[in-house]
C-alpha positions in Angstrom: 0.3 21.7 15.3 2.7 24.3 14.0 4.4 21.7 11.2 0.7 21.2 9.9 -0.7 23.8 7.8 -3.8 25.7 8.2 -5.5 26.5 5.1 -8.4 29.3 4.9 -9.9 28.3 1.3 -11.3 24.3 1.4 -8.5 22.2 0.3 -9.7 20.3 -3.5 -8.0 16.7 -3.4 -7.5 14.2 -6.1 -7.2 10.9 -4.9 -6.1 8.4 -7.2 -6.3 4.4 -6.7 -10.2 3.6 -6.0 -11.3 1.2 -5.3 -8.7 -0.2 -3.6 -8.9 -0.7 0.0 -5.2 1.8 0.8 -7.1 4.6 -1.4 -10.8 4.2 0.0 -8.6 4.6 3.5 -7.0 8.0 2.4 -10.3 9.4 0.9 -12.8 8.4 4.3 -9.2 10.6 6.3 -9.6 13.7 4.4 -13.3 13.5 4.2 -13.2 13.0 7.9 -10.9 15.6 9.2 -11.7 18.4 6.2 -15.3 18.9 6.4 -15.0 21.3 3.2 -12.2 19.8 1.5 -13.8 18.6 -2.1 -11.8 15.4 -3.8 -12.1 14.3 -7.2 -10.8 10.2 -8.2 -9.8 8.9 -11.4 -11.6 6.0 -11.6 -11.4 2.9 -14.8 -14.4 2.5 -16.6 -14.3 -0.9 -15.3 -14.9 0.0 -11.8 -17.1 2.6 -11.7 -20.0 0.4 -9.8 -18.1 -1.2 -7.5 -16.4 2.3 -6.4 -20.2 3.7 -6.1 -21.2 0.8 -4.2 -18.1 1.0 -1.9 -18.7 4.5 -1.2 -22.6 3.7 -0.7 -21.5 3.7 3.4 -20.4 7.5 3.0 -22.9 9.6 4.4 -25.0 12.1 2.0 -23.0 15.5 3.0 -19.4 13.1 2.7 -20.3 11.6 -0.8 -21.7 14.9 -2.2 -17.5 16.0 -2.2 -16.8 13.3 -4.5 -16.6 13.2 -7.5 -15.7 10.5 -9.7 -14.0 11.2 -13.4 -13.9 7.6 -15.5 -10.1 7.3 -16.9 -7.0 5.4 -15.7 -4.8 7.1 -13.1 -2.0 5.0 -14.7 -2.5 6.3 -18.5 -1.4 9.1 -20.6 -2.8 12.4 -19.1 -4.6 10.3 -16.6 -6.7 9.2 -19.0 -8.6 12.2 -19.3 -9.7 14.5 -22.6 -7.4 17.6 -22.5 -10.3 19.7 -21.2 -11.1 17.6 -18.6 -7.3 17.3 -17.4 -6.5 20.8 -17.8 -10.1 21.3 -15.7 -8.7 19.0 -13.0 -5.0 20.8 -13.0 -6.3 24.2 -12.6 -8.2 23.0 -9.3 -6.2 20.6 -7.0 -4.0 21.6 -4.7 -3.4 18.1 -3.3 -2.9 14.8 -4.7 -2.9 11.6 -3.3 -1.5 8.9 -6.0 -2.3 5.5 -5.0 -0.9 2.6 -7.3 -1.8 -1.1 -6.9 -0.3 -4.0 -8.6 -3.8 -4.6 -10.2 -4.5 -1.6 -11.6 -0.6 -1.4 -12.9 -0.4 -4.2 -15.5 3.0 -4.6 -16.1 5.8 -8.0 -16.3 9.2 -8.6 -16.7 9.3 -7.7 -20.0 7.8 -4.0 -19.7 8.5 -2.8 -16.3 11.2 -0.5 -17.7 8.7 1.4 -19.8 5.6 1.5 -17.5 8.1 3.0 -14.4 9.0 5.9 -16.5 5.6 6.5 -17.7 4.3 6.4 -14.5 7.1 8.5 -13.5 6.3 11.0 -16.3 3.0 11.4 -15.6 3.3 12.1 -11.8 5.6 14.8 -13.2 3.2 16.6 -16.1 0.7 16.6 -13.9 2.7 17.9 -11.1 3.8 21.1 -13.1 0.1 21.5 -14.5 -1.5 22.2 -11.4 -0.2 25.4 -10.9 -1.9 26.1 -7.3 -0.3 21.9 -6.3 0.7 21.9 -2.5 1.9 18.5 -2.2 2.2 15.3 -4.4 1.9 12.2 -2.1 3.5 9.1 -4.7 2.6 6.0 -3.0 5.4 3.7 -3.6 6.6 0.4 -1.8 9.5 -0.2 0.4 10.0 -3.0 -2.4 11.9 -0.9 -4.3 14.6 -2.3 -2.6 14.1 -5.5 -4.5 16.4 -8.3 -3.6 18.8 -6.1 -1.2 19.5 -7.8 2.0 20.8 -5.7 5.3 19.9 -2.0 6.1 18.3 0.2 3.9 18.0 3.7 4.1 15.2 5.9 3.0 17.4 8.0 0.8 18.1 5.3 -1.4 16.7 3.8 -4.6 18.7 2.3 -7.5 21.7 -0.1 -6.0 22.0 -2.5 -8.8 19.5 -5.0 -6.8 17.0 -7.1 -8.4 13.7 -7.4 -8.4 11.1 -11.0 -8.4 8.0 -9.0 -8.6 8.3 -6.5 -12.3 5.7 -4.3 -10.2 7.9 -3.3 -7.3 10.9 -2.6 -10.8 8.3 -0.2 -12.3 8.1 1.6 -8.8 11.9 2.0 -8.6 11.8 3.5 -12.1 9.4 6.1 -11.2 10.7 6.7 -8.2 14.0 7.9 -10.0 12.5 9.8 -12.9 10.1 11.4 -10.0 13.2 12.3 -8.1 14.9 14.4 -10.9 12.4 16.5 -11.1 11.9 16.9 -7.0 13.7 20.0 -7.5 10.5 21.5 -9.0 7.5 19.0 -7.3 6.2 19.2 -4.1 6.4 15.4 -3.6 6.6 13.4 -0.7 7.2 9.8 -1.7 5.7 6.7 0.6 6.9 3.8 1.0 5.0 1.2 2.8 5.9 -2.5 3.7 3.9 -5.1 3.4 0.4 -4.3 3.5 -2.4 -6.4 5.6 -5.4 -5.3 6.5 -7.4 -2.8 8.1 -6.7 -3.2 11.8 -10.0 -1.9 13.2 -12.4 -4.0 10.9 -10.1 -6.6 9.5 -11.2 -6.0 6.2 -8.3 -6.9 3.4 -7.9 -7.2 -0.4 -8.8 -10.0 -1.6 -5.8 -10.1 -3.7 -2.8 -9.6 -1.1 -1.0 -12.1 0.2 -2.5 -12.7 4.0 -5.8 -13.0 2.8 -5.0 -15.7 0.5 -3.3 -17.4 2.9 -6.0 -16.8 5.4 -8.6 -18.8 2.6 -6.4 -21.5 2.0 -5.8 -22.1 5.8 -9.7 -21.9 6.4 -10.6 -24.4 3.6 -8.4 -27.2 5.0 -10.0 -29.5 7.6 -10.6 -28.5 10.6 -8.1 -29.1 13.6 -5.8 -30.2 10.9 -1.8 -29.8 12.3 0.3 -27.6 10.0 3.5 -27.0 10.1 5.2 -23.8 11.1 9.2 -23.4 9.9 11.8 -22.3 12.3 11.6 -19.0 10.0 13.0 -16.2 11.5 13.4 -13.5 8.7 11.9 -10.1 9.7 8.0 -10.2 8.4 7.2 -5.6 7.8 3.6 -5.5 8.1 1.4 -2.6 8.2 -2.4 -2.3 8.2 -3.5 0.1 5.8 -5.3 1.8 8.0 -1.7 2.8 9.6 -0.4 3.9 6.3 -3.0 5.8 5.3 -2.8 7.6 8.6 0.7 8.1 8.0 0.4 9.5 4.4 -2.7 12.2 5.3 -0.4 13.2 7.9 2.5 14.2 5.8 0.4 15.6 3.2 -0.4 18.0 5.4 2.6 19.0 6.7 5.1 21.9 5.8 7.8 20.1 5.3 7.1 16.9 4.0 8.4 18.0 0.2 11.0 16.1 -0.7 11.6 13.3 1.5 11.1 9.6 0.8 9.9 7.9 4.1 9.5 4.1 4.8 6.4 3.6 6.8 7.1 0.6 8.2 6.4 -1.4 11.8 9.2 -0.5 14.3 9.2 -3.8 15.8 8.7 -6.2 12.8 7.7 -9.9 13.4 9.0 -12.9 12.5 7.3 -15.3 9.5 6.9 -18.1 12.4 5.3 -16.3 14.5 2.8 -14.9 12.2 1.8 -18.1 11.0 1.8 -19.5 14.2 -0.8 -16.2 14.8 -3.0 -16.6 11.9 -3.4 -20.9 12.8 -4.2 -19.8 16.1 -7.1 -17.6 14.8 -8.4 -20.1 12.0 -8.3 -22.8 14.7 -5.4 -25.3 13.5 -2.9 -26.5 15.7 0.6 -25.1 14.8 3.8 -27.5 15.0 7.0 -25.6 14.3 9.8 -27.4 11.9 13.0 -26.9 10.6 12.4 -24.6 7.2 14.7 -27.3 5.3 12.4 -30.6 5.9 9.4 -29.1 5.2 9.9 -26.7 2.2 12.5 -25.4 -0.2 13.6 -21.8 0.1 10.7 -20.5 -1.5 8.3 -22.3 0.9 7.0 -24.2 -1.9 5.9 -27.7 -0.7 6.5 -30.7 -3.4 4.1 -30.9 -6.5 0.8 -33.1 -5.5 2.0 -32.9 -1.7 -1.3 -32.5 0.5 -0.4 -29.1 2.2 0.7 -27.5 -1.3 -1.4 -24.8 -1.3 -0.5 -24.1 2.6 3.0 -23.9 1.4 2.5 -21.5 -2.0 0.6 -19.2 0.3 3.2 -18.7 3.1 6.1 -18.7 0.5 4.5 -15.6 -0.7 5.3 -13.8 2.9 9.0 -14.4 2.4 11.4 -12.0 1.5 14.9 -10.9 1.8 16.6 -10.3 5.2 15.9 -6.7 5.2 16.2 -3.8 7.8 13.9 -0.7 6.7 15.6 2.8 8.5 12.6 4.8 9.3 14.7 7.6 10.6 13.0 10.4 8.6 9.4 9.5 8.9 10.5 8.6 12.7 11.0 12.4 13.0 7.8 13.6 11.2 5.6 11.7 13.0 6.9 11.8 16.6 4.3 13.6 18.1 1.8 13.2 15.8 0.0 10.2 18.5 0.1 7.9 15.1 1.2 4.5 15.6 1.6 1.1 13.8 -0.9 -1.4 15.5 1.0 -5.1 16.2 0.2 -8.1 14.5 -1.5 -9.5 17.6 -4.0 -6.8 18.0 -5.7 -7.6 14.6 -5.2 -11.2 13.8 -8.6 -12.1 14.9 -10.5 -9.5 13.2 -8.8 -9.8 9.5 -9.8 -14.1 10.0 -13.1 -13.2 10.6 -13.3 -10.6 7.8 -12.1 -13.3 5.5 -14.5 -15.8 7.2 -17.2 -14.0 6.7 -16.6 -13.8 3.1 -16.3 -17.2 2.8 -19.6 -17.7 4.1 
């Protein structure tokens, strides 16, 4: 395609985030589509083994491009030695920088400080590599904290507030990142909620639907659970999807710049997701007013049988929130990439978690 660019040297990627699920996604589409690209990850010292043994499926020509460098994408200088970050800078040409709420540990009382160091660092790096292309700064459509209504891609900051002090560090980076746009090639994603993959059903084991998926599987079988009369919008995205999304517009032109929501254009409801996911673990659903059943977190009464039931939905809710998606509408029509519904995928992220349980 014309927007897409067509480089004659082998593009060398650093792909931050491993070993979580979103980044192993982006790694397996550049190693796919760029049979000589070469990619290095900054990997914790903590998780060098399980990123070699979830890379052990990569074939010998794919894993011979990767190679891992022990820091902490989320430290000072990347957690590097000087050499070995000035090594790094003088090479890539394109980053992708994926941050997880469990490899940023940050609360209430600190989110401040770790947004604009994460913010700072996006932005040494980003005028270190002098040959950089394009930054893509995973974000989350959480910034948008508490807001209720439409929100637009363009914005950030809007005096809202924010339950989770991760999605408060994001906004803070977000705006020291965006006062030096002007000098970065970034391109700033913002996914919604993320689920699973869609084509293998594989999910984090610390995200939201797979807990829930667990807790639903462990109750007795055939058991009836109550479903509220819920209708607040529910974003979901497989991570396959977004990291689709995100290769994409790293390789485009004219992606510099722009902060895009990568989001489902026809988002669900929470009762008819849990209504889903029953279906698929084999309980009977019964649908209830939200008000009998649970308070307005979802949370059932202490000691109450289906507490557990209750804590995991809750976790789904969120503010009554439109995502635009105008911008990344634009950039990807044409592209053939789109968001996979609910329904298509149900069945295959149970079974992941199933299987696990076995």
């Amino acid at each position: 395609m014309s927007e897409l660019e067509a480089s004659v040297a082998p593009a060398v990627y650093l792909v931050n985030g491993l070993p979580s699920l979103l980044a192993r996604r982006v790694l397996e589409q550049v190693l796919c589509f760029e049979p000589r690209a070469r990619v290095f990850a900054i990997v914790h010292a903590d998780d060098v083994d399980y990123t070699e043994r979830q890379l052990s499926h990569l074939d010998e020509s794919q894993r011979a491009r990767v190679e891992l460098l022990m820091g902490d994408a989320t430290a000072l200088d990347f957690g590097l030695s000087g050499a070995e970050y000035l090594a790094l800078a003088r090479e890539v040409n394109r980053v992708h920088h994926v941050l997880s709420a469990t490899a940023v540990y940050t609360d209430a009382s600190n989110a401040l400080s770790m947004g604009a160091a994460l913010g700072r660092e996006v932005v040494e790096f980003g005028r270190a590599a002098s040959r950089l292309r394009i930054f893509v700064l995973y974000s989350s459509a959480g910034v948008s904290g508490d807001r209720s209504g439409t929100v637009l891609e363009t914005e950030l900051l809007h005096e809202q507030s924010f339950s989770r002090p991760f999605e408060q560090a994001l906004a803070l980076m977000e705006r020291v990142v965006r006062r030096a746009s002007a000098e970065l090639p970034v391109v700033v994603v913002r996914p919604t909620t993320l689920t699973g993959d869609s084509q293998t059903g594989e999910c984090e084991r610390t995200g939201p639907l797979h807990r829930l998926v667990e807790t639903i599987l462990a109750l007795p079988a055939q058991q009836t659970l109550r479903v509220p009369r819920e209708r607040s919008p529910l974003h979901l995205v497989p991570v396959d999807y977004v990291a689709r999304v995100a290769y994409y517009l790293g390789r485009r032109t004219d992606s510099a710049g722009h902060t895009l929501h990568v989001s489902d254009a026809h988002p669900t409801s929470l009762a008819h997701v849990l209504t889903l996911i029953l279906d698929a673990c084999g309980h009977r659903p019964r649908e209830q007013a939200l008000g009998p059943m649970l308070n307005s977190r979802l949370q059932a009464p202490l000691g109450a049988p289906m507490a557990e039931w209750s804590r995991a939905a809750g976790a789904l809710v969120g503010p009554r929130v439109f995502y635009d998606t105008r911008h990344a509408d634009r950039m990807l029509s044409g592209s053939g990439i789109a968001c996979p519904p609910f329904e298509d995928y149900v069945d295959k992220l149970v079974n992941f978690v199933r299987g696990k349980r076995a």
